[in-house]
C-alpha positions as CSV (number, residue, x, y, z in Angstrom):
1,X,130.8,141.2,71.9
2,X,132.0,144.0,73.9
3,X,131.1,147.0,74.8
4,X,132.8,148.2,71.9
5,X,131.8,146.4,69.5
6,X,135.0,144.5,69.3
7,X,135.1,141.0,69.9
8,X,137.4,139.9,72.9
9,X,138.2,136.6,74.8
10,X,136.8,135.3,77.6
11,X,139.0,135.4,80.3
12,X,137.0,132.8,82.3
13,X,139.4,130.1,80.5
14,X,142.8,130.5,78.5
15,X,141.7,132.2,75.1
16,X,143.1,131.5,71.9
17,X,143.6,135.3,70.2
18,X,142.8,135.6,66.1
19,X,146.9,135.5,66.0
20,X,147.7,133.4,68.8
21,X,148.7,133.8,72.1
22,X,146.1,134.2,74.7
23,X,145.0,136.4,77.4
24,X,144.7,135.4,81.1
25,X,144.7,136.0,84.7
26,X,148.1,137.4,86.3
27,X,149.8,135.7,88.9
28,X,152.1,135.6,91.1
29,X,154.7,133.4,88.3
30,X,154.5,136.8,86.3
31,X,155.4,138.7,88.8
32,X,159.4,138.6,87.7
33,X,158.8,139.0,83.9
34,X,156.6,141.8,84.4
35,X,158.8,143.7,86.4
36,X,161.0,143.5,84.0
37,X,158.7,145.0,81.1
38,X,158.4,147.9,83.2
39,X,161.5,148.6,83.6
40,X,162.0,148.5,80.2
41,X,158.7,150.5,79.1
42,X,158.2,152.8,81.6
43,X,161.5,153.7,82.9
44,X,163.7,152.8,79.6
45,X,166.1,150.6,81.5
46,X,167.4,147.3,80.4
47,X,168.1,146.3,83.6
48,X,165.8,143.6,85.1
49,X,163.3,144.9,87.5
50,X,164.5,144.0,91.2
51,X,163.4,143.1,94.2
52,X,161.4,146.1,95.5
53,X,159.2,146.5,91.9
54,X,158.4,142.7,92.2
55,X,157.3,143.2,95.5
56,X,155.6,146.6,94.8
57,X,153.9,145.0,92.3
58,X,152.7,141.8,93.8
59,X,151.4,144.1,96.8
60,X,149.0,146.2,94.8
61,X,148.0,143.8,92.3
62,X,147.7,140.8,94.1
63,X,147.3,141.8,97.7
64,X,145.3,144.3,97.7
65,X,142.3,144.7,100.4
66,X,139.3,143.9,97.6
67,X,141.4,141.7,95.8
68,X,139.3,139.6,93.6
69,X,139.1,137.4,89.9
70,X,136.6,139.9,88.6
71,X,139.0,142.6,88.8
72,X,142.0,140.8,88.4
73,X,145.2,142.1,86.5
74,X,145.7,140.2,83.0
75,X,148.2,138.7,81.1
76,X,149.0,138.4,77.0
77,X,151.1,135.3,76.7
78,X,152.5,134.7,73.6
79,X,152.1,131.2,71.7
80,X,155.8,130.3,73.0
81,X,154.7,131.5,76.9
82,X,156.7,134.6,76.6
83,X,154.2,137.7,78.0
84,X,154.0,140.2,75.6
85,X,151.6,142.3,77.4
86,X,150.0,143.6,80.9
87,X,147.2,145.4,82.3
88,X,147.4,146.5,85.8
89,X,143.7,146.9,87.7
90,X,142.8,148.5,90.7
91,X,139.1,146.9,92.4
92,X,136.9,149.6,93.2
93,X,134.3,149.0,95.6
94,X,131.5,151.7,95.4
95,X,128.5,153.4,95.9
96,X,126.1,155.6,93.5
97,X,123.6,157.1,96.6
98,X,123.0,153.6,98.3
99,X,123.5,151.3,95.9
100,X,127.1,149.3,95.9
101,X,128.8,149.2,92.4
102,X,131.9,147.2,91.1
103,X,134.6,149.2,89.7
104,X,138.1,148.9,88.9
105,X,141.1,151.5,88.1
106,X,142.7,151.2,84.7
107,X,146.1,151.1,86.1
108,X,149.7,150.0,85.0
109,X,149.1,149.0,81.0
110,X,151.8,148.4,78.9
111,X,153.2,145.9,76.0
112,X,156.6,145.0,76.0
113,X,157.0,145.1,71.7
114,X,154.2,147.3,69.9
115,X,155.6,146.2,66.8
116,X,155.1,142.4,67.6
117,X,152.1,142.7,69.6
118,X,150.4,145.9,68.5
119,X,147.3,144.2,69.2
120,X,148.5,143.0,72.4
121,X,147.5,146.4,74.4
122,X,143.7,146.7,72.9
123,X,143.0,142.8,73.8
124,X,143.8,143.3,77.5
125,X,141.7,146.2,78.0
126,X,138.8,145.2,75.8
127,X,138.8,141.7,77.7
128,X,138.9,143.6,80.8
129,X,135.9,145.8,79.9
130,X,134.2,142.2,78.6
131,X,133.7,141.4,82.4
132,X,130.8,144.4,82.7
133,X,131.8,146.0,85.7
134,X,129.1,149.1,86.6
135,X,132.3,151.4,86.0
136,X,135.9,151.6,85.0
137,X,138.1,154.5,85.5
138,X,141.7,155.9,85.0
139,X,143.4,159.2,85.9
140,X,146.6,158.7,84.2
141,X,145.6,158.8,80.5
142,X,148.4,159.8,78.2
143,X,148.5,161.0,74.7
144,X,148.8,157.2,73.1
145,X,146.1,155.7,75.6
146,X,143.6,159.0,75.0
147,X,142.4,158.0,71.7
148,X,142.6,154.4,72.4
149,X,139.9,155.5,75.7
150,X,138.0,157.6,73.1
151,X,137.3,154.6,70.8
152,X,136.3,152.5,73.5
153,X,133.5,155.1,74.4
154,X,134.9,156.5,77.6
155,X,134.3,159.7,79.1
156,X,136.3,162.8,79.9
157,X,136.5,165.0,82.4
158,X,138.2,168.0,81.4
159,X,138.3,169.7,85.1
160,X,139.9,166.8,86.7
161,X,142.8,167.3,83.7
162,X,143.7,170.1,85.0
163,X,146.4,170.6,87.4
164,X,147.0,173.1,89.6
165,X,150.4,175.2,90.8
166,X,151.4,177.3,93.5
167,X,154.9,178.8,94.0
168,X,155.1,179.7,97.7
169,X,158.5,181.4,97.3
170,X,158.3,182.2,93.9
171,X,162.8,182.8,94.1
172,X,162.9,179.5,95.1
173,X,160.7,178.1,92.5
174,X,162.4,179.6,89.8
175,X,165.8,179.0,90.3
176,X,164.7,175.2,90.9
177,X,163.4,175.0,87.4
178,X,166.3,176.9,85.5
179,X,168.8,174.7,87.8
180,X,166.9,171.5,87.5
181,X,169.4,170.5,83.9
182,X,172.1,171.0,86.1
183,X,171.6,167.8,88.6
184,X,169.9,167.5,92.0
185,X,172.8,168.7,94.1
186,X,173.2,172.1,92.4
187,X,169.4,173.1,91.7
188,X,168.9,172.1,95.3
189,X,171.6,174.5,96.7
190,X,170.1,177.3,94.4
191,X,166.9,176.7,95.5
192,X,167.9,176.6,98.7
193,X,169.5,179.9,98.6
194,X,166.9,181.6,97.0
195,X,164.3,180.5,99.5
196,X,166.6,182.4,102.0
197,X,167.1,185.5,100.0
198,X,162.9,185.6,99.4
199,X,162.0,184.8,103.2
200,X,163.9,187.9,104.3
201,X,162.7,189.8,101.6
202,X,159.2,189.4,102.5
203,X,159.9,189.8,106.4
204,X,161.3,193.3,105.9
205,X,158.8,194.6,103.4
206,X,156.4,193.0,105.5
207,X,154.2,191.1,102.7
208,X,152.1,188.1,104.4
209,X,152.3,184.7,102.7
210,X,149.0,182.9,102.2
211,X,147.5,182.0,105.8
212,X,144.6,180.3,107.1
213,X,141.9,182.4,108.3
214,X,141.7,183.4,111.6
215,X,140.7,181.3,114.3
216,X,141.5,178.2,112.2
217,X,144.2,175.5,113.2
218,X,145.7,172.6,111.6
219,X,147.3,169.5,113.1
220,X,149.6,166.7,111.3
221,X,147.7,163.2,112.0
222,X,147.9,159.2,112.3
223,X,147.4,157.0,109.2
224,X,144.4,155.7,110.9
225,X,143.1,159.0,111.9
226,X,143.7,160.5,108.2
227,X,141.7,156.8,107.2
228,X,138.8,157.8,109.3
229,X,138.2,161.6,108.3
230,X,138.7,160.1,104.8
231,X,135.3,158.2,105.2
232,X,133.5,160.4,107.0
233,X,134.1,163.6,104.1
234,X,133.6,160.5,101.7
235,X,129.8,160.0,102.6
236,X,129.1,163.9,101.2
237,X,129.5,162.6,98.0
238,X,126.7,160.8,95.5
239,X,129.7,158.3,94.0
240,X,132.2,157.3,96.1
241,X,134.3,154.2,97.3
242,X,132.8,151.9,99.4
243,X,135.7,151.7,101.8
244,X,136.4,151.0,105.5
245,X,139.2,153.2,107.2
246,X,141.2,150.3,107.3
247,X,141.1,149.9,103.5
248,X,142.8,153.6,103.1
249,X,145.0,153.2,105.9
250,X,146.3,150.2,103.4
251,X,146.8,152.5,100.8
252,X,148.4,155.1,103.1
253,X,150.8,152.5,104.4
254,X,151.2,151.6,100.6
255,X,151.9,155.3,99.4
256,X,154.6,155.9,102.1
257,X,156.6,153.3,100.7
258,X,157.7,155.7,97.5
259,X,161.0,156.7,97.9
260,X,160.9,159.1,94.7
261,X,158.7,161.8,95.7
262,X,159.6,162.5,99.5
263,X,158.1,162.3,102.9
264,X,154.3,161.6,103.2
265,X,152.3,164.2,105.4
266,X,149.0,163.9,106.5
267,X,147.1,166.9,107.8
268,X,143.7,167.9,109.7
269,X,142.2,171.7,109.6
270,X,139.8,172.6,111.6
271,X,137.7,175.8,111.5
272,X,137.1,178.6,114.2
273,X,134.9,177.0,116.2
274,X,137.1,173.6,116.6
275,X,135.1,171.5,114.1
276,X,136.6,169.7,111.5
277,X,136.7,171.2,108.6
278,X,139.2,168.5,106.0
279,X,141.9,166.5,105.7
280,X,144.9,166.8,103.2
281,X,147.6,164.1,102.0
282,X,150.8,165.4,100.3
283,X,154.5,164.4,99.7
284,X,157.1,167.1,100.2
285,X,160.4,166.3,98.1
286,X,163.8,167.1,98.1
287,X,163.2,169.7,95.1
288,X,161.0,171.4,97.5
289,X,157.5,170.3,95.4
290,X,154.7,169.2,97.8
291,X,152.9,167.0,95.4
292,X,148.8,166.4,97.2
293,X,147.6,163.3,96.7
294,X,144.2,163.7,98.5
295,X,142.5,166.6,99.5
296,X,138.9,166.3,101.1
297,X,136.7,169.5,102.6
298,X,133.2,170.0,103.8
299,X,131.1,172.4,102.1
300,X,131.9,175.8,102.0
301,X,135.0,175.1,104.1
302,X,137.2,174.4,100.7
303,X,139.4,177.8,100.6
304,X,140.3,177.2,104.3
305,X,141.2,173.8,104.4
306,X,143.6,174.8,101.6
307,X,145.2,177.5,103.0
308,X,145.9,175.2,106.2
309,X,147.8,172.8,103.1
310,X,149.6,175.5,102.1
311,X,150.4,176.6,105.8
312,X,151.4,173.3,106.1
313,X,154.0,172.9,103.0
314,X,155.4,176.4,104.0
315,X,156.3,175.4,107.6
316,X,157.6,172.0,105.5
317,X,160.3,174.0,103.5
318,X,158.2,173.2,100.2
319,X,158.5,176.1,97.4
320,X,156.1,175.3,95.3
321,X,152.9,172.8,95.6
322,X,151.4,170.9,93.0
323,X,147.4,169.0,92.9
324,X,144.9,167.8,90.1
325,X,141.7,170.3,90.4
326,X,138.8,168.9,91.2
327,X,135.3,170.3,90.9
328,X,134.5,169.9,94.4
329,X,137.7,172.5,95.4
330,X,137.5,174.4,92.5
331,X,135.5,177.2,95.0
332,X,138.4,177.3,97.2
333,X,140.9,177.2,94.2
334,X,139.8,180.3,92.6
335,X,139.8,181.9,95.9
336,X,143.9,181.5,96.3
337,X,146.0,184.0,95.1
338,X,148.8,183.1,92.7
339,X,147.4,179.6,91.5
340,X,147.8,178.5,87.9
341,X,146.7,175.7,86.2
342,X,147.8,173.4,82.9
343,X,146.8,170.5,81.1
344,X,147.8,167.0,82.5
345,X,147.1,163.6,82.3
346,X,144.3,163.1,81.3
347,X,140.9,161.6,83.8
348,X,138.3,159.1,81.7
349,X,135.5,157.1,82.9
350,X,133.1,154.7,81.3
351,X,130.1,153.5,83.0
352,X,126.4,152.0,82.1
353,X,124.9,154.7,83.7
354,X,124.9,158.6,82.4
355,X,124.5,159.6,86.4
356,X,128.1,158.1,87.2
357,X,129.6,160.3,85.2
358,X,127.3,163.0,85.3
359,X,128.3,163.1,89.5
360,X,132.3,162.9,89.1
361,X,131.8,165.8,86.4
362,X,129.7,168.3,88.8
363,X,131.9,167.1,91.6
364,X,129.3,164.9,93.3
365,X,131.6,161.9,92.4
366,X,134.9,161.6,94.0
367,X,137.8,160.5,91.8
368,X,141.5,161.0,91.5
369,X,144.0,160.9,94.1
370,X,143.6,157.4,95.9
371,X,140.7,156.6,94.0
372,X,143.3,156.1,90.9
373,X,146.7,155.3,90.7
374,X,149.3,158.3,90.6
375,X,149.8,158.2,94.5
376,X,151.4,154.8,94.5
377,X,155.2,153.8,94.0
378,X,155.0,152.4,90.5
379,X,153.6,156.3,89.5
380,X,157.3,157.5,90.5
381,X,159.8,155.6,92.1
382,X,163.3,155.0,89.6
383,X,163.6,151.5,90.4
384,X,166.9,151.9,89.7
């Protein structure tokens, strides 16, 4: 038995399923046929999933820095060899205080015919979750998998479900939502002239847009140098990933390959007195959206390293920026002016210890942004 109470296969060997078919380890065989299901579940297309989704997917799910069998994507075959089903997992190296935990992301989960294998999608996970790793953790819940996640016992943290936005030329922003119906091209150009017609406006009544405060600077970075303050602001935290700078430069290198939402941009604030104060990851996109992926701060230094993002997707041409809250910023959130927030996807945990989630909740636990899934290509990119 599972967690759950449910009984699920053991993956160790091909299992035999109550109505056949089997679940089991993916490989890279798969890799074709299950770029193909995405295509056709996620993005509605009957074309077959190319070149670029294959390798997309091969890279995160089979090359990845911590790759390993205990974390290991899985597979539901069906009795004729035709796969039905797949769960996408993400290893998650951690730490709770000193002590190093196994954890994976619940990543890319989908089945390619709900009304043949409606079982198909509660077999993978519950045989993932067989394999008794100390946590497991998504941040991309939707409405289907939600009460699916609530059945199995998982957690909820209602903060991280949150997500924050912040029109920085609030012309710009709006005639980019009323224009977006009307195709890329147009709402661009209307965006684009509104962001003109605000700019002056503000220059000649003189009205301030959101700065950093004085005596701070900020400074776009390196990969590797992004990598590096990402471990050092990581070690403030009671649960976080056990990662080397050369594991996040991986995922940075990984990230920048998404050619649906923009240009990467890394950043680096520092306070008054020169020390370094956070480090931000964002995507700017044509539609003017800076979307952060990853936004880290010492204590008490939250609203500043913020306001040096926002500085940031200003000087970038961005109209509006977009983030999931986290406890942990939530200080230098409610200082901004202007910032709204709405329900979204939703964040859900399950561990064997109360403290796990007890940490990620207070924000003593980092979660969300590259410890999840949302930053990487398969979160956005058309495939087409």
């Amino acid at each position: 038995m599972d967690g759950s109470g449910v009984n699920a296969p053991d993956i160790s060997a091909p299992a035999t399923l109550k109505r056949s078919g089997r679940i089991r380890p993916f490989a890279r065989g798969d890799v074709a046929a299950v770029a193909d299901m995405f295509q056709g579940v996620f993005r509605a297309s009957d074309a077959p999933g190319g070149a670029r989704l294959q390798s997309d997917l091969a890279h995160f799910f089979l090359d990845h820095p911590h790759f390993s069998p205990a974390t290991a994507a899985l597979i539901y075959e069906r009795p004729d060899g035709a796969i039905g089903g797949f769960a996408g997992f993400a290893p998650l190296k951690l730490r709770f205080d000193e002590a190093p935990l196994l954890g994976s992301i619940i990543s890319t989960w989908m089945v390619a015919d709900r009304a043949r294998d409606r079982e198909a999608g509660g077999l993978l996970v519950r045989a993932h979750l067989k394999r008794g790793h100390a946590l497991t953790a998504t941040d991309t819940a939707n409405d289907v998998s939600v009460a699916f996640l609530q059945q199995l016992r998982f957690d909820f943290s209602h903060a991280h479900a949150l997500r924050w936005v912040l029109p920085l030329n609030f012309s710009a922003y709006s005639a980019g939502a009323l224009a977006s119906r009307l195709g890329l091209g147009e709402a661009r150009r209307m965006r684009e002239g509104a962001f003109v017609v605000e700019r002056l406006m503000r220059r000649l009544s003189r009205r301030p847009g959101i700065a950093m405060p004085p005596g701070w600077s900020r400074s776009a970075v390196s990969a590797e140098t992004f990598a590096q303050d990402f471990c050092a602001l990581s070690q403030g935290y009671r649960l976080r990933p056990d990662w080397t700078p050369q594991d996040v430069a991986w995922m940075i290198a990984f990230a920048a390959r998404r050619n649906g939402g923009g240009r990467l941009r890394l950043g680096q604030a520092r306070d008054a007195s020169g020390a370094f104060a956070g480090c931000y990851a964002y995507f700017a996109d044509r539609r003017g959206q800076a979307e952060t992926i990853q936004i880290l701060a010492r204590p008490q230094r939250e609203e500043g390293v913020l306001r040096a993002l926002i500085e940031d997707a200003t000087a970038a041409g961005c109209s509006f920026i977009v983030g999931h809250a986290d406890p942990a910023l939530l200080r230098g959130l409610r200082a901004i002016p202007n910032i709204f927030f709405r329900q979204s996807r939703a964040t859900a945990m399950r561990s064997r210890t109360p403290e796990h989630f007890a940490a990620v909740a207070t924000g003593k636990g980092l979660i969300g942004g590259l410890i999840g899934d949302s930053w990487t290509p398969m979160a956005v990119d058309p495939y087409a």
